[in-house]
LOLOFI-540349 format. One line per 5 residues: their letters; for each residue x, z, y of N, C-alpha, C. Coordinates in pm, 1 decimal, decimal comma, padded with zeros to 6 digits. Atoms other than C-alpha are relative to their C-alpha. Layout:
REM LOLOFI-540349
A = X Z Y X Z Y X Z Y  ...
//
This chain:
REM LOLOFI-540349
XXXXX = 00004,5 -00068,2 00127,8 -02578,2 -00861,8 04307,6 00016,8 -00103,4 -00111,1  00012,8 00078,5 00064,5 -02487,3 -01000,8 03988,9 -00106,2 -00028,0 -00091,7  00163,1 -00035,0 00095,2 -02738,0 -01111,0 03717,3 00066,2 -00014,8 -00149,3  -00018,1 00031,1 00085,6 -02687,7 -01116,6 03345,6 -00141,1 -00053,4 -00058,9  00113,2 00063,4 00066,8 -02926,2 -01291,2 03139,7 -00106,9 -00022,6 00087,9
XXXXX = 00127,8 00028,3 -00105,5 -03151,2 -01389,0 03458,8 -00034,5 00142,6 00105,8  00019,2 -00132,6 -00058,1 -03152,9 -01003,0 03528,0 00130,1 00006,3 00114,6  -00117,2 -00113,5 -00071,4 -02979,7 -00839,1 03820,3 00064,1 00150,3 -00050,1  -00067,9 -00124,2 00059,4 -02724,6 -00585,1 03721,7 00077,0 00060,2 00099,5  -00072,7 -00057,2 -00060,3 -02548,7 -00333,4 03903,7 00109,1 00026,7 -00019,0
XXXXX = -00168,1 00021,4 00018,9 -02188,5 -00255,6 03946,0 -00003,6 00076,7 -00099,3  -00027,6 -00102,3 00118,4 -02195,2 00059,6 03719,1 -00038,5 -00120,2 -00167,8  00026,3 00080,1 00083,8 -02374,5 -00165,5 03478,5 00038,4 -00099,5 -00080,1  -00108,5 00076,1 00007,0 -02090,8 -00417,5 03506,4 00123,9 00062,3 -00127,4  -00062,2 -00074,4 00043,3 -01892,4 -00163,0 03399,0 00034,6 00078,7 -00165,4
XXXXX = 00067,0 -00025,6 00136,9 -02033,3 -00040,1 03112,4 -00001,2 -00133,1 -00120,9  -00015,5 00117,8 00031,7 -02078,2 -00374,5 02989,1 00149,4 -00033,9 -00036,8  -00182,1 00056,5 00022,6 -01689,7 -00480,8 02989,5 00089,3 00095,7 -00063,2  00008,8 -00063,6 00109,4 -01655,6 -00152,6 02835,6 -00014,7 -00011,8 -00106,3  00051,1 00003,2 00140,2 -01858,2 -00192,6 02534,1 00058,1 -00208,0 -00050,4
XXXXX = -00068,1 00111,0 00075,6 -01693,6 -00572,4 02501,0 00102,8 00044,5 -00036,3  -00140,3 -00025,6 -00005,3 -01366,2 -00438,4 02544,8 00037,2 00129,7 -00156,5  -00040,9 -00062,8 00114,4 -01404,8 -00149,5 02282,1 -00050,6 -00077,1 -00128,2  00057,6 00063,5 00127,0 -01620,4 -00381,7 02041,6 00095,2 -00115,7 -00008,1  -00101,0 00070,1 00075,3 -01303,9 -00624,8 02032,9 00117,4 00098,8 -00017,7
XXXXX = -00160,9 -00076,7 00093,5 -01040,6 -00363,2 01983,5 -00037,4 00057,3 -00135,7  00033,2 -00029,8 00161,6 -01271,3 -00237,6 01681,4 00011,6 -00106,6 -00092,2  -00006,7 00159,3 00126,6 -01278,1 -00610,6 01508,1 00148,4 -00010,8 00015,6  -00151,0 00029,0 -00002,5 -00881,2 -00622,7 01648,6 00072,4 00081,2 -00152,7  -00097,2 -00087,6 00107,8 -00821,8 -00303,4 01428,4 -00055,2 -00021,1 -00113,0
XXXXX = 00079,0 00021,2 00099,7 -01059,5 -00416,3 01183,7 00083,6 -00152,3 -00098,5  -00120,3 00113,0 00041,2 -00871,4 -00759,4 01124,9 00058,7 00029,9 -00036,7  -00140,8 -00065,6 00027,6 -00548,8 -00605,9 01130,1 -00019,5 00076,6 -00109,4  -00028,8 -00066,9 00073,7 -00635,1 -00356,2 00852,4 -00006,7 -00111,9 -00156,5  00050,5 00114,5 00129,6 -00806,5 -00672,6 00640,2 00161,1 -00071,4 -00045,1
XXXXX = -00082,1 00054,5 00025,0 -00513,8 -00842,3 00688,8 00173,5 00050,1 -00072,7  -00105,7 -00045,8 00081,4 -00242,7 -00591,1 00574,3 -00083,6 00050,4 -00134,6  00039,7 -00018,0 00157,0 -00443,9 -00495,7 00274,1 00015,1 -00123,3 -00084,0  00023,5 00080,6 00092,8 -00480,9 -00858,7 00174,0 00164,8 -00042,2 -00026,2  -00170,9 00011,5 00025,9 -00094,7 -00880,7 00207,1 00009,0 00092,9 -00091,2
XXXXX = -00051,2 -00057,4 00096,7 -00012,7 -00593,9 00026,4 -00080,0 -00024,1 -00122,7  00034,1 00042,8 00095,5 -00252,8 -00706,5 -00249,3 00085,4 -00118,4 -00095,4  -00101,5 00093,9 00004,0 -00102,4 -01028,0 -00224,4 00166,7 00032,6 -00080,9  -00159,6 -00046,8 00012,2 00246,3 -00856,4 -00276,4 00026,0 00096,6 -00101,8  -00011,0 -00071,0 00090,0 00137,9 -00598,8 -00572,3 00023,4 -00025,2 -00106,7
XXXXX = -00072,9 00012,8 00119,6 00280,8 -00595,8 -00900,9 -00096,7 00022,0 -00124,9  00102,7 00027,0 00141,2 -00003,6 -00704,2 -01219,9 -00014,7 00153,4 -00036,1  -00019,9 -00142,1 00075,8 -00147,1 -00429,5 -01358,8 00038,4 00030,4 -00114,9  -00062,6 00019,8 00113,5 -00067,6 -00525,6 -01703,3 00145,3 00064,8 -00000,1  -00187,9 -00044,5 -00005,6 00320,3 -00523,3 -01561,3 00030,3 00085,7 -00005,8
XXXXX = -00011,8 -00147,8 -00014,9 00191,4 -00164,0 -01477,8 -00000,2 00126,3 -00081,6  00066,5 -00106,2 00124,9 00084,1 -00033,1 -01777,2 00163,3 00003,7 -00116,7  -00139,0 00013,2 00069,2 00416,7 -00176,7 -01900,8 00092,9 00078,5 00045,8  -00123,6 -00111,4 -00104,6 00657,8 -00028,4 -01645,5 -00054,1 00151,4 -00020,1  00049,2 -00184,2 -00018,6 00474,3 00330,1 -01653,1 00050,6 00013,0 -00181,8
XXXXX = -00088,7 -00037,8 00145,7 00542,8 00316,7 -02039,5 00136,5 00018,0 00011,2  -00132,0 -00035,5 00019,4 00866,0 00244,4 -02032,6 00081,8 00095,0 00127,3  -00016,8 -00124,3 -00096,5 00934,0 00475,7 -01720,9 00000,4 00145,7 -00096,6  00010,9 -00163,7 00052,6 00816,1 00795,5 -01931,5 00105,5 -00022,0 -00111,3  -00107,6 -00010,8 00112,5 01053,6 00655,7 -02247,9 00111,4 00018,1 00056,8
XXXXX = -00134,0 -00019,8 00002,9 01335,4 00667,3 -02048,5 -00041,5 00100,3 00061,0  -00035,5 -00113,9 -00069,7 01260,8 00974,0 -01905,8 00027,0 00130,2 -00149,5  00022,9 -00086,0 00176,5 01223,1 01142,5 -02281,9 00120,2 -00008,7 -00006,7  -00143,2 00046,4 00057,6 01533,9 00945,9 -02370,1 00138,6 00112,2 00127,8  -00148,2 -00058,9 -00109,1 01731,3 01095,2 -02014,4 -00013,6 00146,3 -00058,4
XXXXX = -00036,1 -00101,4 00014,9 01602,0 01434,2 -02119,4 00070,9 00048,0 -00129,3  -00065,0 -00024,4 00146,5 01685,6 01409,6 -02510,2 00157,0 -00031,5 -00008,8  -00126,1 00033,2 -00037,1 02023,2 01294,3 -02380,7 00070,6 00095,8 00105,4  -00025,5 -00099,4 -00131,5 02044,5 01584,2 -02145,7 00068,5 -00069,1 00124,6  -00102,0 00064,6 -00067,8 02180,4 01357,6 -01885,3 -00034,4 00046,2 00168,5
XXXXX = -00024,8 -00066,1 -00128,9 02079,5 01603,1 -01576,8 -00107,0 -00101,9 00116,3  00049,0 00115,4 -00119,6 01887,7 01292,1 -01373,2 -00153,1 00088,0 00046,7  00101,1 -00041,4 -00069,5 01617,1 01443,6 -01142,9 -00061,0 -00080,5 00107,0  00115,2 00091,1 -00099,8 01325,2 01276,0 -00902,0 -00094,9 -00102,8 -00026,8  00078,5 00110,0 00067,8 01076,2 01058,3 -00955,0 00010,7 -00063,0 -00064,3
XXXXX = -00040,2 00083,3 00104,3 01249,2 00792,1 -01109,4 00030,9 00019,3 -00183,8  -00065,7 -00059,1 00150,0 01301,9 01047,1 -01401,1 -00131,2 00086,0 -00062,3  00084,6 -00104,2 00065,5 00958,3 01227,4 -01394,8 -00117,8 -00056,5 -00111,2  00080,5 00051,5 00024,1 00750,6 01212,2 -01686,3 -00141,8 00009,7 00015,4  00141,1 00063,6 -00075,2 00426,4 01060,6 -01498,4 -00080,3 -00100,4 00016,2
XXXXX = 00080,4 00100,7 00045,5 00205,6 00807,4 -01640,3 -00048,8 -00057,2 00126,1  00083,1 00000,6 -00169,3 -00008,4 00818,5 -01342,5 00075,5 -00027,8 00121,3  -00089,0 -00008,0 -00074,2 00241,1 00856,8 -01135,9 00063,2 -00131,8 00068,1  -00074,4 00142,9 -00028,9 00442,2 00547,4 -01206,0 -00093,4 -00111,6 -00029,3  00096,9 00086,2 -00026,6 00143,0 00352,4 -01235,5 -00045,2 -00046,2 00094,5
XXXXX = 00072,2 00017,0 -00160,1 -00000,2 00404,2 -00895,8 00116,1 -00043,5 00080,2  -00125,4 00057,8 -00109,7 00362,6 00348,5 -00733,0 00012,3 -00160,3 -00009,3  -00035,1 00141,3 00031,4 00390,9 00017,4 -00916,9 -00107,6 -00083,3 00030,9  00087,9 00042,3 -00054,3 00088,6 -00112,8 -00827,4 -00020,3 -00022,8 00118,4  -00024,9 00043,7 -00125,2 00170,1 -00062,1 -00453,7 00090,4 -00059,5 00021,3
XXXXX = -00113,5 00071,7 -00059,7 00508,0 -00216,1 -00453,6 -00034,3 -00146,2 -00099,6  -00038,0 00109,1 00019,3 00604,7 -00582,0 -00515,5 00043,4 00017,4 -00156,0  -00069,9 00032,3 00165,5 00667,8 -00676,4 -00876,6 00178,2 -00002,8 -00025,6  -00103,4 -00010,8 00012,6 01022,1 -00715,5 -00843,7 00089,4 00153,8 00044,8  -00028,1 -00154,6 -00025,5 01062,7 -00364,0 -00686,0 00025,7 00076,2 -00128,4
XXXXX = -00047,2 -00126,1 00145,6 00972,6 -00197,5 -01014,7 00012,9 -00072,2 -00079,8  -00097,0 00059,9 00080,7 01126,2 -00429,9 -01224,7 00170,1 00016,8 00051,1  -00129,4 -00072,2 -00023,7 01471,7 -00328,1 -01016,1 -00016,0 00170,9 -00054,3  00027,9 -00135,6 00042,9 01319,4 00044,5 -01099,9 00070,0 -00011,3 -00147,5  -00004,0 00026,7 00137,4 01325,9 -00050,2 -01464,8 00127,6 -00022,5 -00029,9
XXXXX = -00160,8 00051,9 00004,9 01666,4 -00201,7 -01467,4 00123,7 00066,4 00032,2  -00076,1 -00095,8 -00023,3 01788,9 00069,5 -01289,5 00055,5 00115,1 -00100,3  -00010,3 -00126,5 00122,3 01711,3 00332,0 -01541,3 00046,7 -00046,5 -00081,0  -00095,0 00073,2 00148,6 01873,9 00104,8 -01860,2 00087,6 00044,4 00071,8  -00121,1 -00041,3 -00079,6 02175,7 00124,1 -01626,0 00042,7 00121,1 00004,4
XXXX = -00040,9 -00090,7 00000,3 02180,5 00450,1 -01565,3 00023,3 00066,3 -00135,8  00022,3 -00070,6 00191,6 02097,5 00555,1 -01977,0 00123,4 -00044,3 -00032,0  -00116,1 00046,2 00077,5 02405,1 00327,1 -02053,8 00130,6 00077,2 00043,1  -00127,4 -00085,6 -00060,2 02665,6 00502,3 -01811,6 00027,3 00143,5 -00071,3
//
């Protein structure tokens, strides 16, 4: 029989045991893993300042596309403070700065 800690243990006991290691490292595995893509995508989010900027000028050009009747529909066109705040905040800074750049572009065509 084996012993753990000086004790004899039985096979079931064994069992159980290599169990509860086995699920108490796949919980710290998935536990890691979630730490570690949050601290990336933190890492990788776009100032909020930048955000408060981009969501402004997001809703002006959406005023401007509609006072221009220029037909443009989907997100990129809705006016949504909130909206384009919370998006820009999850993507990369240069993401919605291509957003931004996009819409001049499109206003000028």
């Amino acid at each position: 029989m084996e012993r753990q800690h000086g004790k004899p243990i039985s096979k079931g006991e064994r069992h159980v045991s290599q169990w509860q290691d086995g699920a108490l490292g796949l919980i710290f595995d998935l536990i890691f893993a979630a730490g570690t893509f949050a601290s990336q995508r933190i890492a990788s989010a776009a100032d909020p300042a930048f955000c408060s900027k981009y969501a402004s000028d997001a809703n002006k050009a959406a005023t401007q596309a509609k006072q221009l009747k220029c037909g443009f529909e989907g997100p990129r066109w809705a006016k949504d403070l909130g909206g384009h705040t919370a998006w820009c905040l999850f993507v990369d800074q240069s993401l919605a700065q291509s957003e931004t750049d996009t819409r001049a572009k499109d206003l000028k065509d």
